[in-house]
N, CA, C and O atoms as CSV, one atom per row, in Angstrom:
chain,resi,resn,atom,element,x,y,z
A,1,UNK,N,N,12.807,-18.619,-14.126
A,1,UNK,CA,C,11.609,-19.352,-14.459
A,1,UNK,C,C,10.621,-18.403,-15.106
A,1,UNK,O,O,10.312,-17.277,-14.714
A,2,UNK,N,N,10.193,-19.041,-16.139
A,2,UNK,CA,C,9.156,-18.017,-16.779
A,2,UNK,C,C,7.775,-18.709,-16.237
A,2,UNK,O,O,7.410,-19.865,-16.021
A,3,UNK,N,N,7.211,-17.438,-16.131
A,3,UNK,CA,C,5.601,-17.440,-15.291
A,3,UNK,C,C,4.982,-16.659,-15.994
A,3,UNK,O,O,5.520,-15.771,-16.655
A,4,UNK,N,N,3.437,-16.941,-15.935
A,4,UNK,CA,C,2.616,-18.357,-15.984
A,4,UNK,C,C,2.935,-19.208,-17.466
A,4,UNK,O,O,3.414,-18.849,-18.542
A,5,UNK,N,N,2.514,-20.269,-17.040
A,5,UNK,CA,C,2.561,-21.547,-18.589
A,5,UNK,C,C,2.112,-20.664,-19.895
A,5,UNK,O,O,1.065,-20.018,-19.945
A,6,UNK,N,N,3.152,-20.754,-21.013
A,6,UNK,CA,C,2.236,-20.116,-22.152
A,6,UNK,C,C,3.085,-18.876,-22.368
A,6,UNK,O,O,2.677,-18.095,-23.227
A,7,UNK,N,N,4.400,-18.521,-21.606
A,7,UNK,CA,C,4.864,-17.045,-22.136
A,7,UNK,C,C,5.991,-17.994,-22.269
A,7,UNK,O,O,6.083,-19.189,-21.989
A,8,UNK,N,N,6.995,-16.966,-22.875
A,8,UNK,CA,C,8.116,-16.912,-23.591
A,8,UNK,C,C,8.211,-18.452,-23.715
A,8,UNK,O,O,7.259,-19.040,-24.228
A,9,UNK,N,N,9.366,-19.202,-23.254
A,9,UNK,CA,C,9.831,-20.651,-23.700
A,9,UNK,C,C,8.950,-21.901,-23.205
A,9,UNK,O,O,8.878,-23.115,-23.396
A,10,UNK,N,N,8.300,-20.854,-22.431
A,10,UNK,CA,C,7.463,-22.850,-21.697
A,10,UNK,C,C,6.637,-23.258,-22.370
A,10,UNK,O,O,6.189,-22.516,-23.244
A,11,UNK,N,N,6.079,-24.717,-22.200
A,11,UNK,CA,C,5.728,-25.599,-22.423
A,11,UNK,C,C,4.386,-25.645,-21.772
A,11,UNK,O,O,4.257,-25.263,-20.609
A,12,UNK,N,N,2.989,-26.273,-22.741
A,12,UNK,CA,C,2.189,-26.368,-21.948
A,12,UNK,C,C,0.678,-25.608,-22.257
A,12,UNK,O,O,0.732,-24.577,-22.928
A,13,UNK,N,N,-0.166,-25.905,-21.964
A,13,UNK,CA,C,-1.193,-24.719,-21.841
A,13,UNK,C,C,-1.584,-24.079,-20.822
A,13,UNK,O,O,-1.906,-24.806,-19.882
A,14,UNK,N,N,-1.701,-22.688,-20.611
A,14,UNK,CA,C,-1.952,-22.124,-19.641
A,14,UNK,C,C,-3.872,-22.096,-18.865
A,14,UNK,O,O,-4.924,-22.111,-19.504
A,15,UNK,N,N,-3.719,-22.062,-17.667
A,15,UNK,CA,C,-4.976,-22.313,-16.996
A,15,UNK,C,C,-5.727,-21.401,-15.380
A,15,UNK,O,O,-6.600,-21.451,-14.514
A,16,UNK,N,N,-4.532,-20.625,-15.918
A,16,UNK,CA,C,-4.757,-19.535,-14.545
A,16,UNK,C,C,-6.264,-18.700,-15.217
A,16,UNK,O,O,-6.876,-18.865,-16.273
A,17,UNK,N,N,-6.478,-17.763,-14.040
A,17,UNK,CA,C,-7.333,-16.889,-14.447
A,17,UNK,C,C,-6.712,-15.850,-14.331
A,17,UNK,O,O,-6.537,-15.024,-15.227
A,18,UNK,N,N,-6.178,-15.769,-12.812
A,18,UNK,CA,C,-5.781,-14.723,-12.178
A,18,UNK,C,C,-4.571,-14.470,-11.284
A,18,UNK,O,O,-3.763,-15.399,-11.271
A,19,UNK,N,N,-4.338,-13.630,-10.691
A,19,UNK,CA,C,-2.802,-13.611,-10.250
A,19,UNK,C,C,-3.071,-14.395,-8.719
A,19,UNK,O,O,-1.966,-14.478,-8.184
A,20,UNK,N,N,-3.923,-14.878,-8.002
A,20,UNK,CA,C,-3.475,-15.956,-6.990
A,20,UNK,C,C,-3.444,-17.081,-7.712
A,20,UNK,O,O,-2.489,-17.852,-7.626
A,21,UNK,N,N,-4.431,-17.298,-8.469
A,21,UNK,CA,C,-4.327,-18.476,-9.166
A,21,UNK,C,C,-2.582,-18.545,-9.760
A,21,UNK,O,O,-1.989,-19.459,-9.187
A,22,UNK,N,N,-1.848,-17.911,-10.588
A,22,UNK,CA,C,-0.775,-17.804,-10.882
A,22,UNK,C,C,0.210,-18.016,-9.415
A,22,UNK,O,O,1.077,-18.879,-9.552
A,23,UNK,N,N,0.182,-17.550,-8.487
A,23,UNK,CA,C,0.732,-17.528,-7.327
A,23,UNK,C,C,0.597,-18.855,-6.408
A,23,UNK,O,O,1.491,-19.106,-5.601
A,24,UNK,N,N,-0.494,-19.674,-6.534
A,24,UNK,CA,C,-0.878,-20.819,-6.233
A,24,UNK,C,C,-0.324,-22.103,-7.139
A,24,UNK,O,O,-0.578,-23.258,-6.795
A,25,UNK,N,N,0.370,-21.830,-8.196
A,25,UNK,CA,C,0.661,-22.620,-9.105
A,25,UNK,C,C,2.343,-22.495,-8.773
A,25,UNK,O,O,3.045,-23.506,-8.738
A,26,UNK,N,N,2.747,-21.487,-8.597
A,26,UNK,CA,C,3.984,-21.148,-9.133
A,26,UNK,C,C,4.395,-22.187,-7.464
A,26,UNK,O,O,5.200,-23.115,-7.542
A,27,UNK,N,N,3.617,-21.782,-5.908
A,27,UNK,CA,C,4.010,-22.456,-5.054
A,27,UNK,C,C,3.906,-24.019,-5.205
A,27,UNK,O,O,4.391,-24.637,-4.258
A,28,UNK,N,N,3.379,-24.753,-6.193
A,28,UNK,CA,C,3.489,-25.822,-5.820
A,28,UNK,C,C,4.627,-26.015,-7.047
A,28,UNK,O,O,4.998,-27.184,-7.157
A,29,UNK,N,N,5.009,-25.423,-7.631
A,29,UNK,CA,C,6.143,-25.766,-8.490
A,29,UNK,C,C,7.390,-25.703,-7.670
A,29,UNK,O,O,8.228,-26.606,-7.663
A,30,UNK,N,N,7.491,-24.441,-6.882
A,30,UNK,CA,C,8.445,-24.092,-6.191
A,30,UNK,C,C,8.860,-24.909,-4.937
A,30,UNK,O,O,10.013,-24.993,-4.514
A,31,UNK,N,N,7.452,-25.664,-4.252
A,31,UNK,CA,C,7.710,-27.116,-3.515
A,31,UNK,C,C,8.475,-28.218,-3.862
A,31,UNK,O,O,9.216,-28.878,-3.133
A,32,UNK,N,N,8.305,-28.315,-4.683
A,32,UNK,CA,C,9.097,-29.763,-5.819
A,32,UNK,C,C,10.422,-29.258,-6.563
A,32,UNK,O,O,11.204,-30.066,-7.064
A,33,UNK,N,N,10.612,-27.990,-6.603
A,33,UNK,CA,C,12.329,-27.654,-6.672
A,33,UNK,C,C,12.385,-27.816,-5.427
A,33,UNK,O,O,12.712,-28.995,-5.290
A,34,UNK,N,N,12.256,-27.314,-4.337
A,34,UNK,CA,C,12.654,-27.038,-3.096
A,34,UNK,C,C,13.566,-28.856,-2.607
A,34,UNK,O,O,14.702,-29.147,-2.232
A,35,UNK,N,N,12.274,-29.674,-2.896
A,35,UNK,CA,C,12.762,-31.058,-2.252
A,35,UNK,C,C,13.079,-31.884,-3.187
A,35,UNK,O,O,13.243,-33.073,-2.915
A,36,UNK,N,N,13.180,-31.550,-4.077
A,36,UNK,CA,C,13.900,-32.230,-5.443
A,36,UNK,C,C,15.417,-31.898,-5.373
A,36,UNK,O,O,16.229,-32.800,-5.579
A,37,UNK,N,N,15.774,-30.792,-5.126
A,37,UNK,CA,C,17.598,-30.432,-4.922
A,37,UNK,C,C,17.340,-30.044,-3.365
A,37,UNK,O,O,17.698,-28.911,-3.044
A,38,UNK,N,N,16.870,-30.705,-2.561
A,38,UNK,CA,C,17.352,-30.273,-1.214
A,38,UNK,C,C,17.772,-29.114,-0.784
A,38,UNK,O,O,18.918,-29.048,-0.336
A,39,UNK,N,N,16.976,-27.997,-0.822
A,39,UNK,CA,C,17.742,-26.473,-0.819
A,39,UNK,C,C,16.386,-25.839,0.302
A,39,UNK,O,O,15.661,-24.876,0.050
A,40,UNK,N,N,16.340,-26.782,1.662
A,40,UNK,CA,C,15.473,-26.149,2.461
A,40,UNK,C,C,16.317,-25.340,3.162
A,40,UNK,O,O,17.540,-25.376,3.027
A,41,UNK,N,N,15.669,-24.532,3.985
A,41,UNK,CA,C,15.839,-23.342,4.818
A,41,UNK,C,C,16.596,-21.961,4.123
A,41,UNK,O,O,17.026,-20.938,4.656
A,42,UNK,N,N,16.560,-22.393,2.719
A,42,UNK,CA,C,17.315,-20.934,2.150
A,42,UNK,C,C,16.732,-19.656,1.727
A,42,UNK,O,O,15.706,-19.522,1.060
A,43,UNK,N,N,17.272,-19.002,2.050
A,43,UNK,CA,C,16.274,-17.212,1.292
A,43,UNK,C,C,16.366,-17.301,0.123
A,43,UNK,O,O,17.427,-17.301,-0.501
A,44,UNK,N,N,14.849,-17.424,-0.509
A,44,UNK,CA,C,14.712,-17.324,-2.019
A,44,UNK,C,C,13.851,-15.521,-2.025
A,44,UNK,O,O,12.846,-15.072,-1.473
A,45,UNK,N,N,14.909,-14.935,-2.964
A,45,UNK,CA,C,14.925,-13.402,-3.377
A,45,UNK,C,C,13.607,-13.741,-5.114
A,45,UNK,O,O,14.044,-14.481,-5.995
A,46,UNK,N,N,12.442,-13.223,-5.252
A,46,UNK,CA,C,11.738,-13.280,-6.020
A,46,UNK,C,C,12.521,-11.520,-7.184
A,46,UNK,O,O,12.740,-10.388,-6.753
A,47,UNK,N,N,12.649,-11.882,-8.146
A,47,UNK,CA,C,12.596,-10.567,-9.238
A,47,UNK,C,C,11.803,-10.863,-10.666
A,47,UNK,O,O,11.415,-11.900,-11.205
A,48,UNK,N,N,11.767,-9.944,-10.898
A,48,UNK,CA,C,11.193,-9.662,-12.342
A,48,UNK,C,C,11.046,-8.779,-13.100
A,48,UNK,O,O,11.611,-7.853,-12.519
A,49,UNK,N,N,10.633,-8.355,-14.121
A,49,UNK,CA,C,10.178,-7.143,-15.073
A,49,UNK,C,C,9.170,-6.860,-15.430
A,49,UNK,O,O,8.337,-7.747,-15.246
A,50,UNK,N,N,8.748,-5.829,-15.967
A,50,UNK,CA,C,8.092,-5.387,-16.952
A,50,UNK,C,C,6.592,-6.108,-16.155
A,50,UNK,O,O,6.331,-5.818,-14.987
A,51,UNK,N,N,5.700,-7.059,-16.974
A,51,UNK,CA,C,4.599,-7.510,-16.258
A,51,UNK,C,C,5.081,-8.375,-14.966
A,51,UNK,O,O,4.099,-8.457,-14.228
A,52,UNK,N,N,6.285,-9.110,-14.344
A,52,UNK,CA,C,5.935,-9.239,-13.691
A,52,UNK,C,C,5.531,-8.529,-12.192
A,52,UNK,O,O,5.056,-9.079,-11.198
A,53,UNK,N,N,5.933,-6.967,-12.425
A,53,UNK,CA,C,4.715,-6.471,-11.558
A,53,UNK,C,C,3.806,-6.512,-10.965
A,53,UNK,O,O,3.612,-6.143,-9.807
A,54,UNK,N,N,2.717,-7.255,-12.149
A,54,UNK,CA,C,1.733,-7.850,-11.640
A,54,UNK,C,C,2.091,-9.236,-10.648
A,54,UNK,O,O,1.271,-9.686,-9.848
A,55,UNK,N,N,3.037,-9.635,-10.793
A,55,UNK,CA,C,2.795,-11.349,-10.446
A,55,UNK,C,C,3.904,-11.213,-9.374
A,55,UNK,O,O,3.297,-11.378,-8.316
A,56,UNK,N,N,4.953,-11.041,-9.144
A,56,UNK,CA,C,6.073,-10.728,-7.946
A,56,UNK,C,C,5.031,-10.433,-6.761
A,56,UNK,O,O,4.962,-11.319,-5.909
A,57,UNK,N,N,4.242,-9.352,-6.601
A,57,UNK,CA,C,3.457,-9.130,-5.650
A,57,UNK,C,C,2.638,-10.487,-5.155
A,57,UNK,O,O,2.438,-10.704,-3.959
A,58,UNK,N,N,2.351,-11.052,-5.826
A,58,UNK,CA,C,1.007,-12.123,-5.384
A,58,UNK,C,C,1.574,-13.703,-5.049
A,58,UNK,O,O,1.060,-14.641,-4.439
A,59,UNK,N,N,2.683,-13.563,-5.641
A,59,UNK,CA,C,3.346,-14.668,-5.072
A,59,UNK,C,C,4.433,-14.872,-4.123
A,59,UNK,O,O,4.770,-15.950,-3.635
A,60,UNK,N,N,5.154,-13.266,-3.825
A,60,UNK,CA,C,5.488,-12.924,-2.788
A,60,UNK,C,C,4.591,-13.591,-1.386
A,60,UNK,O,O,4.752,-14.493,-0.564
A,61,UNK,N,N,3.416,-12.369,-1.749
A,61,UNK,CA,C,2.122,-12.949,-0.817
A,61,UNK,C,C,1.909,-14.199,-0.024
A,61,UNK,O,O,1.977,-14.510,1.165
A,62,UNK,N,N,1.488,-15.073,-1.696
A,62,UNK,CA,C,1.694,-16.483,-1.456
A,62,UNK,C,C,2.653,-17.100,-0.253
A,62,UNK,O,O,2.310,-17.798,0.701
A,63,UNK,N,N,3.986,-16.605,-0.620
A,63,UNK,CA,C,5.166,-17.143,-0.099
A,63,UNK,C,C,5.035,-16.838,2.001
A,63,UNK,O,O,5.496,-17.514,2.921
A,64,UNK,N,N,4.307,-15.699,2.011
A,64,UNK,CA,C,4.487,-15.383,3.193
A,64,UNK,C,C,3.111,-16.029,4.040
A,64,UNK,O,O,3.117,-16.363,5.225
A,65,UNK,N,N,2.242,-16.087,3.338
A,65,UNK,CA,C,0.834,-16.351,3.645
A,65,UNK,C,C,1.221,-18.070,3.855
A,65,UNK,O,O,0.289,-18.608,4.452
A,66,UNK,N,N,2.079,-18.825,3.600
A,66,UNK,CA,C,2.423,-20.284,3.746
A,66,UNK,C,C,2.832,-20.416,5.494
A,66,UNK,O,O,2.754,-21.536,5.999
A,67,UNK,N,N,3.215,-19.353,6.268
A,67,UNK,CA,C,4.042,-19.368,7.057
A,67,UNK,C,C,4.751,-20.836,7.397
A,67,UNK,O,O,4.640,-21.641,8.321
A,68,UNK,N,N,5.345,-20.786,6.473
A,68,UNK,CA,C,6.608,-22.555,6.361
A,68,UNK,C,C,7.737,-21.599,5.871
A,68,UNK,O,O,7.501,-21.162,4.745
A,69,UNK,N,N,8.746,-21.220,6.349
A,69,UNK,CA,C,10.083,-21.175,5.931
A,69,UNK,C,C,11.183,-21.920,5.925
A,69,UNK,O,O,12.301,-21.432,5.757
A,70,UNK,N,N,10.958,-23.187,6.110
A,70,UNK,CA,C,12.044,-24.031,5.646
A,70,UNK,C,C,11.999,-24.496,4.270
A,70,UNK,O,O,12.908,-25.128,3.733
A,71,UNK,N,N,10.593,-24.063,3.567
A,71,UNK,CA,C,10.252,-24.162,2.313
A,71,UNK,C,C,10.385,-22.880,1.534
A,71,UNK,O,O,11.072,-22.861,0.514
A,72,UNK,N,N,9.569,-21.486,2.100
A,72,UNK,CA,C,8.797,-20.653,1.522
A,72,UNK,C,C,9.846,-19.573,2.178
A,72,UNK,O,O,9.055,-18.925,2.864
A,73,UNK,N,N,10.924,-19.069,2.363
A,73,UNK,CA,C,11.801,-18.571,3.232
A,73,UNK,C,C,12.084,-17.406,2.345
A,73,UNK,O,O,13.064,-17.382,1.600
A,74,UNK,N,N,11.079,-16.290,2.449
A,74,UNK,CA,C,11.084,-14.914,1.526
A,74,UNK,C,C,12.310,-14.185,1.556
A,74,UNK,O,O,12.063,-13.479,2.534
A,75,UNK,N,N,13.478,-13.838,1.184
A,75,UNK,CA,C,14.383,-12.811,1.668
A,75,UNK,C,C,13.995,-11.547,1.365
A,75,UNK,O,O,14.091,-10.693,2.247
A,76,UNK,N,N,13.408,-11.140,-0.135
A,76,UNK,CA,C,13.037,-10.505,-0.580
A,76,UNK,C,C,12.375,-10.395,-1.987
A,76,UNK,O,O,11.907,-11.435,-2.451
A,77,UNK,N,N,12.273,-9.075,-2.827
A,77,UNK,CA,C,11.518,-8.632,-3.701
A,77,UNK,C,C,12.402,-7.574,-4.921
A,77,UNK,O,O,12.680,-6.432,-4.554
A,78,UNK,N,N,12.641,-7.842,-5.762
A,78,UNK,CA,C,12.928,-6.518,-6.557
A,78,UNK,C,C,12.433,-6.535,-7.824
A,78,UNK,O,O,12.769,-7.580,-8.380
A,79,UNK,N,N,11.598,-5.629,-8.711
A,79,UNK,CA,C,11.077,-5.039,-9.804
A,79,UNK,C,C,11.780,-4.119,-10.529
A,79,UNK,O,O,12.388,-3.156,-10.061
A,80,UNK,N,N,11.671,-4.493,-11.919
A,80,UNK,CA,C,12.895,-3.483,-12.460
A,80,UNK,C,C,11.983,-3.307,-14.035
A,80,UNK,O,O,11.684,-3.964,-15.032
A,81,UNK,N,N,11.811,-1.950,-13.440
A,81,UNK,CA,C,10.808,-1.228,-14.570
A,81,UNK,C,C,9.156,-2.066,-14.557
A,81,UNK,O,O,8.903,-2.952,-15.373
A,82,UNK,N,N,8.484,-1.757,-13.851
A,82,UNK,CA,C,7.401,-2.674,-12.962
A,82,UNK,C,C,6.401,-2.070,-13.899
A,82,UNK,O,O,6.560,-0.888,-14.207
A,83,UNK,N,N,5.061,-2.958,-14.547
A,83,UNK,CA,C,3.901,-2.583,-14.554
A,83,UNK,C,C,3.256,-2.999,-13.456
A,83,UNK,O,O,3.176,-4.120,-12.955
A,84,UNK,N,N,2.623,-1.550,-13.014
A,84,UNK,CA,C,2.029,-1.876,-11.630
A,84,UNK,C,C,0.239,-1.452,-11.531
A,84,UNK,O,O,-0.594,-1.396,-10.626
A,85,UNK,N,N,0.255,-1.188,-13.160
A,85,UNK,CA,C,-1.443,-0.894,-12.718
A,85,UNK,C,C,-1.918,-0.484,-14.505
A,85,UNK,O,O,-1.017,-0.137,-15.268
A,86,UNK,N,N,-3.404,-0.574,-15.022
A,86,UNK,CA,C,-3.671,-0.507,-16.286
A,86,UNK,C,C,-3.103,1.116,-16.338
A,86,UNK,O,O,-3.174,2.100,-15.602
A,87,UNK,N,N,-2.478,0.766,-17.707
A,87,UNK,CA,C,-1.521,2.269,-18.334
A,87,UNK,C,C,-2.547,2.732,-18.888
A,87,UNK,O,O,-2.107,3.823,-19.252
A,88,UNK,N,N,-3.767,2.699,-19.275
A,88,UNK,CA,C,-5.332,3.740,-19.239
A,88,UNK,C,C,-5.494,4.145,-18.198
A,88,UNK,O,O,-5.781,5.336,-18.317
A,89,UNK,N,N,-5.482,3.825,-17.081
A,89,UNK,CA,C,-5.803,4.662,-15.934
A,89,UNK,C,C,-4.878,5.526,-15.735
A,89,UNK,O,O,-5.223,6.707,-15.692
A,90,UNK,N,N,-3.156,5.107,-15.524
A,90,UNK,CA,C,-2.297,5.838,-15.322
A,90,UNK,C,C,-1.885,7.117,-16.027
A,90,UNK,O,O,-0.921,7.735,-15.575
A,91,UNK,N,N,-2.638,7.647,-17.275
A,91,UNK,CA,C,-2.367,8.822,-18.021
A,91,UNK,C,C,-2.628,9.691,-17.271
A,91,UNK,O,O,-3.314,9.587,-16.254
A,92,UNK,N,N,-1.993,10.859,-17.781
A,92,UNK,CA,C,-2.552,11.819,-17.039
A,92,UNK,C,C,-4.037,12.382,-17.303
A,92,UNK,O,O,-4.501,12.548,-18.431
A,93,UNK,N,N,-4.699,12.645,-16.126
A,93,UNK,CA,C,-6.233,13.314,-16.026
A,93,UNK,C,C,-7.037,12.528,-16.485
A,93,UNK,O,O,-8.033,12.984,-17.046
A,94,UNK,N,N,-6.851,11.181,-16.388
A,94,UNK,CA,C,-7.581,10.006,-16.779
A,94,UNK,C,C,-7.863,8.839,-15.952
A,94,UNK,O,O,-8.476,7.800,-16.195
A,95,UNK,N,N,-7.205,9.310,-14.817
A,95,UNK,CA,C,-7.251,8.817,-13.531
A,95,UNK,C,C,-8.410,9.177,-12.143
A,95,UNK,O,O,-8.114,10.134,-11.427
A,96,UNK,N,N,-9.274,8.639,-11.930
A,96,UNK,CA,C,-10.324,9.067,-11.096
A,96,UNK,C,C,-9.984,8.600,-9.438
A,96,UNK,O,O,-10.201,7.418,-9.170
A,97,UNK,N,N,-9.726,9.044,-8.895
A,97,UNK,CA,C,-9.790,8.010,-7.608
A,97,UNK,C,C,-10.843,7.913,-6.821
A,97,UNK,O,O,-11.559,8.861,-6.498
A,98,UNK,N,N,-10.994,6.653,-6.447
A,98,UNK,CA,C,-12.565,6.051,-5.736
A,98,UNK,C,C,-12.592,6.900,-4.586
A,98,UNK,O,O,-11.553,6.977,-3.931
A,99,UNK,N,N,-13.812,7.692,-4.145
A,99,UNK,CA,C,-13.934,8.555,-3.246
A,99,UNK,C,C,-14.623,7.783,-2.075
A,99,UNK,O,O,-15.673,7.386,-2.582
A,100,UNK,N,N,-14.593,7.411,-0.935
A,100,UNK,CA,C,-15.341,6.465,0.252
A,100,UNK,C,C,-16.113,7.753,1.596
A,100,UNK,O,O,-15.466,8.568,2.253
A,101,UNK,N,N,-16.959,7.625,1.618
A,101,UNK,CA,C,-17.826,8.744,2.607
A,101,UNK,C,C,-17.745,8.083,3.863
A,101,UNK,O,O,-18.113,6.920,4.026
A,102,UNK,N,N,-17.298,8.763,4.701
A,102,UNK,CA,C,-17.047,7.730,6.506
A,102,UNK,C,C,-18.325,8.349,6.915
A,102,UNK,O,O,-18.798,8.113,8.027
Protein backbone atom coordinates (compact mmCIF):
# COMPACT_ATOMS: atom_id res chain seq x y z
CA UNK A 1 0.00 0.00 0.00
CA UNK A 2 1.32 3.27 -0.86
CA UNK A 3 1.09 5.95 1.96
CA UNK A 4 -0.15 8.89 2.28
CA UNK A 5 -2.82 9.76 -0.73
CA UNK A 6 -0.88 11.60 -3.50
CA UNK A 7 2.51 9.42 -3.83
CA UNK A 8 3.38 7.06 -6.35
CA UNK A 9 0.02 5.27 -7.91
CA UNK A 10 -2.82 6.45 -5.68
CA UNK A 11 -5.64 8.13 -6.26
CA UNK A 12 -7.01 11.11 -4.64
CA UNK A 13 -5.94 14.27 -2.90
CA UNK A 14 -3.89 14.26 -0.08
CA UNK A 15 -4.99 15.93 3.41
CA UNK A 16 -2.66 14.94 6.13
CA UNK A 17 -0.49 17.44 7.77
CA UNK A 18 1.47 15.27 9.69
CA UNK A 19 2.69 11.85 10.52
CA UNK A 20 -0.25 10.98 13.20
CA UNK A 21 -2.47 12.45 11.03
CA UNK A 22 -0.98 9.95 8.28
CA UNK A 23 -1.08 7.16 10.96
CA UNK A 24 -4.72 7.95 11.85
CA UNK A 25 -5.75 7.58 8.29
CA UNK A 26 -3.81 4.67 7.31
CA UNK A 27 -5.76 2.90 10.69
CA UNK A 28 -8.99 3.44 9.47
CA UNK A 29 -8.08 2.10 6.07
CA UNK A 30 -6.49 -0.81 7.62
CA UNK A 31 -10.00 -1.44 9.66
CA UNK A 32 -11.98 -1.96 6.49
CA UNK A 33 -9.29 -4.41 4.94
CA UNK A 34 -9.24 -6.11 8.16
CA UNK A 35 -13.28 -6.84 8.01
CA UNK A 36 -13.71 -6.67 4.46
CA UNK A 37 -11.48 -10.12 3.90
CA UNK A 38 -11.99 -11.39 7.36
CA UNK A 39 -8.30 -11.63 8.39
CA UNK A 40 -8.88 -10.86 12.27
CA UNK A 41 -6.49 -11.95 14.85
CA UNK A 42 -3.47 -12.04 12.41
CA UNK A 43 0.14 -10.47 12.84
CA UNK A 44 0.35 -7.71 10.43
CA UNK A 45 4.43 -7.07 9.98
CA UNK A 46 4.51 -3.09 8.84
CA UNK A 47 7.83 -2.37 6.21
CA UNK A 48 9.02 0.23 4.15
CA UNK A 49 11.77 2.44 2.62
CA UNK A 50 13.48 5.23 2.11
CA UNK A 51 10.77 7.98 3.61
CA UNK A 52 8.85 5.60 5.03
CA UNK A 53 11.01 6.05 8.01
CA UNK A 54 9.22 8.70 8.78
CA UNK A 55 5.77 6.99 8.69
CA UNK A 56 6.46 3.04 9.82
CA UNK A 57 7.23 4.61 13.23
CA UNK A 58 3.90 6.52 13.76
CA UNK A 59 1.72 4.07 12.60
CA UNK A 60 3.36 1.33 14.21
CA UNK A 61 2.49 3.59 17.26
CA UNK A 62 -0.91 3.99 16.09
CA UNK A 63 -1.25 0.22 15.84
CA UNK A 64 -0.19 -0.36 19.44
CA UNK A 65 -1.77 2.72 21.03
CA UNK A 66 -5.37 0.94 19.67
CA UNK A 67 -4.79 -1.81 22.23
CA UNK A 68 -7.39 -4.10 19.93
CA UNK A 69 -5.44 -6.99 18.52
CA UNK A 70 -7.88 -8.87 16.90
CA UNK A 71 -7.71 -5.90 14.56
CA UNK A 72 -4.39 -4.00 15.16
CA UNK A 73 -2.19 -7.28 16.00
CA UNK A 74 1.55 -5.67 15.52
CA UNK A 75 4.08 -8.58 14.84
CA UNK A 76 6.50 -6.27 13.83
CA UNK A 77 8.61 -3.49 12.01
CA UNK A 78 11.37 -3.47 9.36
CA UNK A 79 13.07 -0.36 7.47
CA UNK A 80 15.31 -0.83 4.72
CA UNK A 81 17.55 2.09 4.11
CA UNK A 82 15.35 4.44 6.54
CA UNK A 83 15.17 8.28 6.47
CA UNK A 84 15.08 8.86 9.96
CA UNK A 85 15.69 12.54 10.52
CA UNK A 86 16.33 16.04 8.25
CA UNK A 87 19.71 15.11 6.18
CA UNK A 88 20.71 19.06 7.14
CA UNK A 89 20.98 18.22 10.49
CA UNK A 90 22.56 14.86 9.95
CA UNK A 91 25.91 16.23 8.20
CA UNK A 92 28.63 16.22 9.80
CA UNK A 93 29.36 19.27 12.43
CA UNK A 94 26.06 20.57 11.56
CA UNK A 95 24.40 18.87 14.10
CA UNK A 96 23.77 20.70 17.51
CA UNK A 97 22.23 18.72 20.22
CA UNK A 98 19.59 20.35 22.54
CA UNK A 99 21.40 20.78 25.84
CA UNK A 100 18.56 20.49 29.07
CA UNK A 101 20.00 21.97 32.62
CA UNK A 102 18.48 19.61 35.61
Amino acid sequence: MEQPVGVGFTQGTGNIVDEVGLAEQFLGFYRIFVNTFEVQNRKTYLTGESYAGFYIPYIANAFLDQNETSTFNLGGIMLGDPIIGDGALQKEGTFKPHQVSV
